[in-house]
Each structure stands twice: as C-alpha cells, then as structure tokens.
N, C-alpha and C positions, 0 to 999 in steps of 0.2 A: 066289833072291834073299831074304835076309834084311831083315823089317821091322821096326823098333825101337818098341815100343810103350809109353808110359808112362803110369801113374795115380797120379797122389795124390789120395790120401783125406785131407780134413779132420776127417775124424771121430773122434771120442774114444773112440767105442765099437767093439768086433771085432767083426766079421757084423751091422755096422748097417743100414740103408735102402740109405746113401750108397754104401757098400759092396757091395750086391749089386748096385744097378745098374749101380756103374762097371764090375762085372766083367761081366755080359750085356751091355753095350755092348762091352769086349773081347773075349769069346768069339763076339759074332757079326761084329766083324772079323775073328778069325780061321779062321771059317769061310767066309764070303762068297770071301775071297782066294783066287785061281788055286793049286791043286795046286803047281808049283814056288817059291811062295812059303812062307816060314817066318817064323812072326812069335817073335817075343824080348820076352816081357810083364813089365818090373818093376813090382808093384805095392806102391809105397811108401804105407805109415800112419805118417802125418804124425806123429802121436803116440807112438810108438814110437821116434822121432830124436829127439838131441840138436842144440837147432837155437837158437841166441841170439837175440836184436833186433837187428835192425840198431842200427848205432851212428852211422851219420851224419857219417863219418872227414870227407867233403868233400874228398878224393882220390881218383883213380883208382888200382885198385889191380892193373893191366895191369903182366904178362901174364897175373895170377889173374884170378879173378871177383873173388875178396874176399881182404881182409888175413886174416881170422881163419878158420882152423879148427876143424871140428867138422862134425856130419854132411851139411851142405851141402857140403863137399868136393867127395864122389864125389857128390854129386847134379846140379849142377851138370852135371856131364860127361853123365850120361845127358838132361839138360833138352837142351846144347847137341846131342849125337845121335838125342835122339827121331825117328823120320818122323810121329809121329802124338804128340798128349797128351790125356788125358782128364783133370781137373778136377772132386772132387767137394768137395762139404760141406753140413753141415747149416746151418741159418738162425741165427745167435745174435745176439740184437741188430739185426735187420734188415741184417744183414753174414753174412761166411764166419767159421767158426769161427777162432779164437786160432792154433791150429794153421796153417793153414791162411796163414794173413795174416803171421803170422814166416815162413813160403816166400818168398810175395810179395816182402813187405820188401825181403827180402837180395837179392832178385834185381834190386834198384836200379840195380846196377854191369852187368848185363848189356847196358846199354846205360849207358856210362859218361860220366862228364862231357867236354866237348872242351875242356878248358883252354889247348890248344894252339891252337886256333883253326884244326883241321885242314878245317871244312867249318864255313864261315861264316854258313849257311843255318840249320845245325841246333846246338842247343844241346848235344847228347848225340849220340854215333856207336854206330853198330850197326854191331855187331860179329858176331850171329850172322848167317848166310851163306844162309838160304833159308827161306822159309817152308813151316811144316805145319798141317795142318790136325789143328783138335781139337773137345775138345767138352766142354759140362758137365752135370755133374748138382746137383739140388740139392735140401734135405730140410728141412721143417720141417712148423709145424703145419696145421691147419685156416684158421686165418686168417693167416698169417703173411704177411709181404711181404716177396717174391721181389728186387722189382726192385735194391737197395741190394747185395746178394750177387752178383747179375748184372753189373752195372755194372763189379763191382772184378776178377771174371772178365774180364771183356771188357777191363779197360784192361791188365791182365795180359796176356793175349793180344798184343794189339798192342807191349808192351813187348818181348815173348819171339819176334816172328816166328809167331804161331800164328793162324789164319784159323780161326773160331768157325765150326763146321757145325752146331750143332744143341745144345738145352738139352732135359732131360729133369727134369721138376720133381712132384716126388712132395710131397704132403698129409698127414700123417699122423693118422692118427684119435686116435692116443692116445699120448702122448709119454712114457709109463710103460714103454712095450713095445718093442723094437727087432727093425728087421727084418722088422715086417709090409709090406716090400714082396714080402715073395716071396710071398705069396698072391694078389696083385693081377696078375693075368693078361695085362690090360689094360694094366698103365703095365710091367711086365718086358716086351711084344711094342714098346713104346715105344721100349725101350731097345735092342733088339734092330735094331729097325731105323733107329736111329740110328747102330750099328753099323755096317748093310751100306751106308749113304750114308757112312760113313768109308773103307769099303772101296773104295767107286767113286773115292775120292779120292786112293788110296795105287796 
C-alpha cells in the first residue's frame, strides 16, 4: 500500500526551523508504518514555486481547480491525492508567511461557489472526496503570537478536507540564526511523535 504524503513549507529560507520539523514529522510517519506500506513524500518550498494571487475571477473554474496556470497546476493534483498534509511556516506578522497564504488563497476554488444552486444548504460545494488527516508546524520568535497563524491553518484545513492532529510550535531564541531547531531535542522528539499519531491515523 502506497501513502501519499505532502508538505509545504512556508519558509523563505532552505534547512530552516520550519523545515526540519516538517521533515521529523515525516520521517517518523514513515517509519511508525507497517512494513508493507510505502510512503511517497513530496516536499514542496513554497518559495521556490511560481505561484500568483489569487485574483478573485468570481467563477467557478470546474473542471480545473483554477482558470490560471502556473506552479499550482500540478500542486493541486498532489493537495486533492494527499492521504496525509503537513503544513508548515514561520510567524510573519502574527500570520503564516507570504508564501504560504498565496497557497491558501488559490485554493479558494477548491471548494467552489454553487452558483447553480446545486445544494441549497451550502453556499460552496465540495468537491474533494474524503477526508485526511494533517498537521502543522510552526516557527517564530521568543514572544511571538502563534494563535493568528493557527487559525488560518485551521480554516485551511477545514476548506481542503484535512482533520488537524496536532501543532508542533517551536520559539526561537535568535531570529539571526536558522535552523537551530535541530539542536533542541526536546521539541525534534515533539515532532517525532507527532508523526507516529499521524501514522496511527493512515
């Protein structure tokens, strides 16, 4: 059995905080899981894609996700086949990173408007097919505040079909330096077994 694992990172920066945790939350899914399971990990930076704003067409643009093209294309396909998503970023503005929030955005249409008036109940029809469970991380400073970044996590989730299992929130001592999570023992075993309760869930 093949699991479909995905991570975006919102980070700007390569081997940052954000970064190693999402991957110790992957690598100890992928070991927690039964022997005849294979997991299939894309680990997309966000920063690294070419990814526009949404633009606010105010149509549905079925049977795409989106009118426009560009690296959300093929991202898209792996959101709608994920089994599992991890979700990271660092704190900017008491929000998720830039990066991070053009993801979001675009993924407006994934649950598109019902102009038809196909289910009277609800204003927007879902269209992905099942839910998964995921999870996030998330990086900023010493006093920073978390909850504003979490929230828009969380409404993402609910948007996309994904069932929040667990938030893993690293402090950082010094916002010069990147990366010093991997010294922290403590919040990597965090991450770790936020992992193996993703695995109890796949």
């Amino acid at each position: 059995m093949t699991i479909k694992l995905l991570s975006l990172s919102g980070s700007p920066v390569r081997d940052s905080s954000t970064d190693i945790l999402l991957q110790e939350v992957a690598l100890a899914i992928a070991q927690e899981l039964p022997d005849d399971y294979e997991i299939e990990h894309t680990f997309v930076r966000l920063n690294e894609r070419q990814i526009m704003p949404c633009q606010a067409c105010g149509m549905a643009p079925q049977p795409d996700f989106c009118f426009y093209e560009d690296d959300m294309t093929s991202l898209y396909e792996k959101l709608a086949e994920c089994d599992c998503l991890l979700v990271g970023s660092p704190i900017h503005f008491d929000t998720v990173s830039s990066q991070l929030k053009l993801f979001i955005d675009r993924c407006n249409c994934v649950r598109p408007a019902d102009f038809d008036n196909v289910d009277p109940e609800h204003d927007f029809l879902k269209i992905l097919p099942r839910k998964r469970p995921g999870a996030m991380v998330l990086v900023g400073g010493e006093n920073g505040w978390f909850e504003g970044a979490r929230r828009c996590i969380a409404g993402f989730f609910k948007w996309v079909e994904v069932v929040n299992e667990g938030l893993v929130e690293y402090r950082s001592p010094d916002f010069h330096k990147y990366g010093l999570v991997r010294d922290k023992l403590e919040k990597l075993a965090e991450a770790r077994e936020l992992g193996r309760k993703l695995a109890d869930k796949l």
